[in-house]
C-alpha positions in Angstrom: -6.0 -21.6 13.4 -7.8 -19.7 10.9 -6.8 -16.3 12.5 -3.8 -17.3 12.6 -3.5 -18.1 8.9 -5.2 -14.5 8.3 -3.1 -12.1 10.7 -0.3 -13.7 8.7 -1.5 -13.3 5.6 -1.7 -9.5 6.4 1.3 -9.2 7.6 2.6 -11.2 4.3 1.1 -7.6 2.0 4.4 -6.3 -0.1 5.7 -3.4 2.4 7.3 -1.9 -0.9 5.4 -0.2 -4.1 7.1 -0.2 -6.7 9.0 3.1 -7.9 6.6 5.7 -10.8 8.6 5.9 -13.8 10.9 8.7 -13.6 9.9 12.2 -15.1 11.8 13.1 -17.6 10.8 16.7 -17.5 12.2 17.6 -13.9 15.1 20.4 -13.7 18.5 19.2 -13.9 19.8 21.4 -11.1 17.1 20.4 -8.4 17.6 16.6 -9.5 21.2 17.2 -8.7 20.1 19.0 -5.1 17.8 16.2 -4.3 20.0 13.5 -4.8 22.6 15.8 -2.7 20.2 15.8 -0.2 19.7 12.4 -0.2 23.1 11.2 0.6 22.8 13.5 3.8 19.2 12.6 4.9 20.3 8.7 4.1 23.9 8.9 4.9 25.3 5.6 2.0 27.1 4.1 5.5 24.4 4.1 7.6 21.4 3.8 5.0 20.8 -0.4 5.4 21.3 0.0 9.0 18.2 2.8 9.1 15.7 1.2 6.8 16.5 -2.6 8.8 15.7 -0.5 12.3 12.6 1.1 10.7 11.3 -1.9 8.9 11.8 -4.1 11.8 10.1 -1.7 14.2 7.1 -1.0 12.3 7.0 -4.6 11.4 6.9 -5.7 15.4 4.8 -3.5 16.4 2.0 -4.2 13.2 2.4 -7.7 13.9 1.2 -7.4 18.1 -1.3 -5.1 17.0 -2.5 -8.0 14.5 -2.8 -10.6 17.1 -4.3 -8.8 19.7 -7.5 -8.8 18.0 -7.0 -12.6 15.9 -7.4 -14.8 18.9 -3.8 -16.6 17.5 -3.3 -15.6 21.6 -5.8 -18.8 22.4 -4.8 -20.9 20.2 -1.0 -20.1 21.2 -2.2 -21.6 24.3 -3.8 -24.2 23.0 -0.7 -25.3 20.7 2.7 -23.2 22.0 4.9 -24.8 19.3 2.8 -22.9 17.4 3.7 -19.6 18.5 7.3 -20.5 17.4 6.6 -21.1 14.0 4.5 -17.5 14.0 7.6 -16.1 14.9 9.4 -17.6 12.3 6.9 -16.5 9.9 7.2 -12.5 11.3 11.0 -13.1 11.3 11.3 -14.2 7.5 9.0 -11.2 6.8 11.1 -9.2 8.0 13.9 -10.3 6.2 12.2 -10.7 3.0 11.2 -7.0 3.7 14.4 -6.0 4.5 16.0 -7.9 1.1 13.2 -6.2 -1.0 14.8 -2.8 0.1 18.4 -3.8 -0.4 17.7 -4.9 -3.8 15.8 -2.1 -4.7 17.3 1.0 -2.6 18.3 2.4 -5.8 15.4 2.5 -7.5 14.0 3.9 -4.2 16.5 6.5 -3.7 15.6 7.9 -7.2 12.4 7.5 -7.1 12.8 9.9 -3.9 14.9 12.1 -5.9 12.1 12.7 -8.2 10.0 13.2 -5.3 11.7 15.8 -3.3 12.8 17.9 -6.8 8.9 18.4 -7.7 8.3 19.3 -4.0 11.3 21.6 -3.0 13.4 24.2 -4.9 16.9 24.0 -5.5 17.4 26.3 -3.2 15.2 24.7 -0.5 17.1 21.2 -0.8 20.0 22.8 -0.3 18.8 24.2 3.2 17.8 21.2 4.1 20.6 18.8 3.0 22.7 21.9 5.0 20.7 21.5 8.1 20.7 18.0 8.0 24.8 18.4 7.7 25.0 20.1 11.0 24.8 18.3 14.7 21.5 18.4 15.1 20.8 17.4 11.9 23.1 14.2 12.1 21.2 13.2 15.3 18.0 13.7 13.9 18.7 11.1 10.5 20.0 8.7 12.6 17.5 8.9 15.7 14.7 8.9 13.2 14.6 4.8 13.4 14.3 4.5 17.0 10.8 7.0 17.0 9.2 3.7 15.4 10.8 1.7 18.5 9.4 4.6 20.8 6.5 2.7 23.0 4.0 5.6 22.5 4.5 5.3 18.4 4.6 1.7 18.8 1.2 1.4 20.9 -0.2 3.8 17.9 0.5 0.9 15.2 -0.4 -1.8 17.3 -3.5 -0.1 17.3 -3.6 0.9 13.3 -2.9 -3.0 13.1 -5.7 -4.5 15.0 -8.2 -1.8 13.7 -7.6 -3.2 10.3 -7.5 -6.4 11.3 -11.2 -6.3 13.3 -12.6 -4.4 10.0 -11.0 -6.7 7.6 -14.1 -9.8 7.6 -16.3 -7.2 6.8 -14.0 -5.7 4.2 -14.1 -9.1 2.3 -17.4 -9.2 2.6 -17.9 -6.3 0.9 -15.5 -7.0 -1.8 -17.2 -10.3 -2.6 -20.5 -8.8 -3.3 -19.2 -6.0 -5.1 -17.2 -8.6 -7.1 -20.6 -10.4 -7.3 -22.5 -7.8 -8.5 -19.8 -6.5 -10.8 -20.0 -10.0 -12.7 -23.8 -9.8 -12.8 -23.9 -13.0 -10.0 -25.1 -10.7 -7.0 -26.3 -14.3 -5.7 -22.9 -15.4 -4.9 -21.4 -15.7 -1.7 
């Protein structure tokens, strides 16, 4: 039960940071470019539909990894109504996930902006917001959400997944005696 409890406690971590405060020093011109660029690398009709396939994928996938290594997979046996209310649990994550984004895709987008004009000229968003117009550009924003339902990508976070979730006792561990010895008590457990 008690791995159970912690591979959903994982999985319960904020997927969203919140946004920097915006830079007010950042050129007009390549704010305008990114933005631009934006609206063509996260087409406005197609945007929710994106981030719900990527969130959803990464999500699955993170959440396998988790319980491969949490023995939930015994104790599923053990109790099988309890692997219904696990997948509850991943599904309401999900859509809490997906909310979070909704609510806050402008703030996101922006914070993007701000991103992608310190990285790029104007001149470079440009040739990317063009390529990104063409065909093959098209295909590639909206085939970008099914690479994180590609099995080989999805085998990859399972494994990210349960690698944290194997080193994470240990990890607590550490923090409690750092905690400990931070507050002078390096006696406490």
């Amino acid at each position: 039960m008690r791995s159970i409890i912690l591979a959903a406690a994982l999985l319960a971590t904020p997927l969203l940071a919140q946004a920097p405060q915006a830079d007010p020093a950042l050129d007009p011109a390549r704010m305008t470019a990114a933005r631009a660029f934006l609206n063509v690398a996260l087409p406005p009709a197609q945007r929710d539909a994106m981030m719900n396939g990527i969130i959803s994928g990464m999500l699955i996938n993170m959440s396998a990894g988790i319980l491969q290594g949490s023995g939930a997979e015994q104790e599923f046996a053990k109790h099988p109504q309890m692997r219904g209310v696990f997948q509850h649990f991943i599904d309401r994550q999900r859509d809490l996930a997906i909310a979070d984004l909704h609510d806050n895709m402008p703030q996101l987008l922006e914070a993007e902006a701000h991103a992608y004009a310190r990285l790029f000229t104007t001149e470079e968003l440009n040739q990317l917001a063009e390529f990104l117009g063409k065909p093959v550009g098209q295909k590639y924003v909206t085939t970008v959400p099914k690479v994180f339902a590609d099995p080989e990508v999805a085998e990859w976070q399972k494994g990210v997944a349960l690698r944290a979730q194997q080193r994470m006792p240990g990890e607590i561990q550490k923090l409690k005696a750092d905690m400990a010895a931070a507050s002078g008590n390096s006696g406490a457990k």
